[in-house]
C-alpha positions in Angstrom: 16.5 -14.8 23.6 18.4 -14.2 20.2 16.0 -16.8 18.3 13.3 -15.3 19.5 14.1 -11.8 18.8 15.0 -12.6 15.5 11.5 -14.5 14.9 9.6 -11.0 15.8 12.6 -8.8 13.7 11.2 -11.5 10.6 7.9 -11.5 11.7 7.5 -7.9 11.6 9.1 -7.6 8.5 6.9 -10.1 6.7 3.7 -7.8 8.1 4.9 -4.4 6.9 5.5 -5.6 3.3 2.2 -7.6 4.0 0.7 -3.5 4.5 2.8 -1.8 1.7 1.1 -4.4 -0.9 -2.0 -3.3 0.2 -2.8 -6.8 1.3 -4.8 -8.0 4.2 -3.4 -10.1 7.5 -5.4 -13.1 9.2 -6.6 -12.2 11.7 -5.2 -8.6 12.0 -1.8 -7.5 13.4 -2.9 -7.5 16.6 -3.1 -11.1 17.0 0.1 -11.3 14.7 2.8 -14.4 15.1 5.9 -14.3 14.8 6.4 -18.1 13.5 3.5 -17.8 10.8 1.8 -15.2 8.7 -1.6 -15.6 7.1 -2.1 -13.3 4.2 -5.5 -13.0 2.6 -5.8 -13.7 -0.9 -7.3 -10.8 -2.8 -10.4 -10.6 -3.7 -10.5 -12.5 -7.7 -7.2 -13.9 -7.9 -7.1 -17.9 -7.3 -5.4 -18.8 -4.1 -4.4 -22.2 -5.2 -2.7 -20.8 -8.5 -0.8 -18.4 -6.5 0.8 -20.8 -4.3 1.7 -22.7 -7.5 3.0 -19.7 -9.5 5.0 -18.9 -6.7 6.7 -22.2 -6.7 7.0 -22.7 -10.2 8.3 -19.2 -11.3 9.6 -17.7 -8.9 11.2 -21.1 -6.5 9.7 -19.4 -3.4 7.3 -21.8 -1.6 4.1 -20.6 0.6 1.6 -22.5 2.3 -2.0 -22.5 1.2 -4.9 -22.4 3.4 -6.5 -25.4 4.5 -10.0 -26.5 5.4 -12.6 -23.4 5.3 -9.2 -21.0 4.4 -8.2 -23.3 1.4 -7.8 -20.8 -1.8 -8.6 -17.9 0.5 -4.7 -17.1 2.2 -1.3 -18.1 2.1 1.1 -18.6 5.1 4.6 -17.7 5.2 6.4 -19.4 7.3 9.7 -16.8 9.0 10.5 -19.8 11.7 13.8 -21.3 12.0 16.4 -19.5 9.7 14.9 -18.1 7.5 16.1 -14.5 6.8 15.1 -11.2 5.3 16.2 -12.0 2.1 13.8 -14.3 1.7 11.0 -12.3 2.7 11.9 -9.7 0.3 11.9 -12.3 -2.7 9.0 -13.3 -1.7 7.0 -9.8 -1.7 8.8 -9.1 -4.8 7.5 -12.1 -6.2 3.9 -11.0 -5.5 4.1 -7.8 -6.5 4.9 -9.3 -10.1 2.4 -12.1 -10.1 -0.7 -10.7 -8.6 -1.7 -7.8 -11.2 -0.8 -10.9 -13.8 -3.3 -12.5 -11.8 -6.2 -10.2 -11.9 -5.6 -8.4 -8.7 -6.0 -4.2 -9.2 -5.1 -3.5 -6.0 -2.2 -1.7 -4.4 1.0 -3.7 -5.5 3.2 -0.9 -5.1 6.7 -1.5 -2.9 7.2 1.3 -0.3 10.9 0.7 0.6 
């Protein structure tokens, strides 16, 4: 029961900083997992190069999309033990890289 809380604690977590970017879930939080998110790629910014920026300057790793979805979202994985920490690296990560990417968007952290 304690693993599985703490997947939906993570899960919801890695949604709400997901909303404060002003990015977009797939498919919408009310399908939401709490082993995977999906987060759509905004509109202009590569999805491959993001994945790789991510990696490269920031050591945080991602999934990309695959198939039909490849270049179009990242998944973030919160399975296992991975813990808030992370997730907040992460979203700080992308709220640096993204407007370096093109993305005008909302990037701005709501703590």
């Amino acid at each position: 029961d304690q693993v599985f809380s703490r997947h939906a604690q993570i899960g919801d977590l890695t949604r709400q900083k997901v909303m404060q970017l002003g990015l977009k879930l797939l498919p919408d939080k009310s399908c939401a997992s709490n082993t995977v998110t999906a987060i759509r790629v905004p509109h202009g910014v590569d999805g491959k190069a993001l994945v790789s920026k991510l990696r490269e300057q920031y050591s945080v790793v991602v999934g990309g999309g695959q198939g039909d979805l490849e270049g179009k979202i990242i998944r973030v994985g919160h399975m296992g033990k991975v813990i808030e920490e992370e997730i907040e690296e992460l979203f700080n990560a992308l709220q640096s890289l993204l407007p370096q990417m093109g993305y005008a968007g909302s990037v701005e952290s709501k703590r």
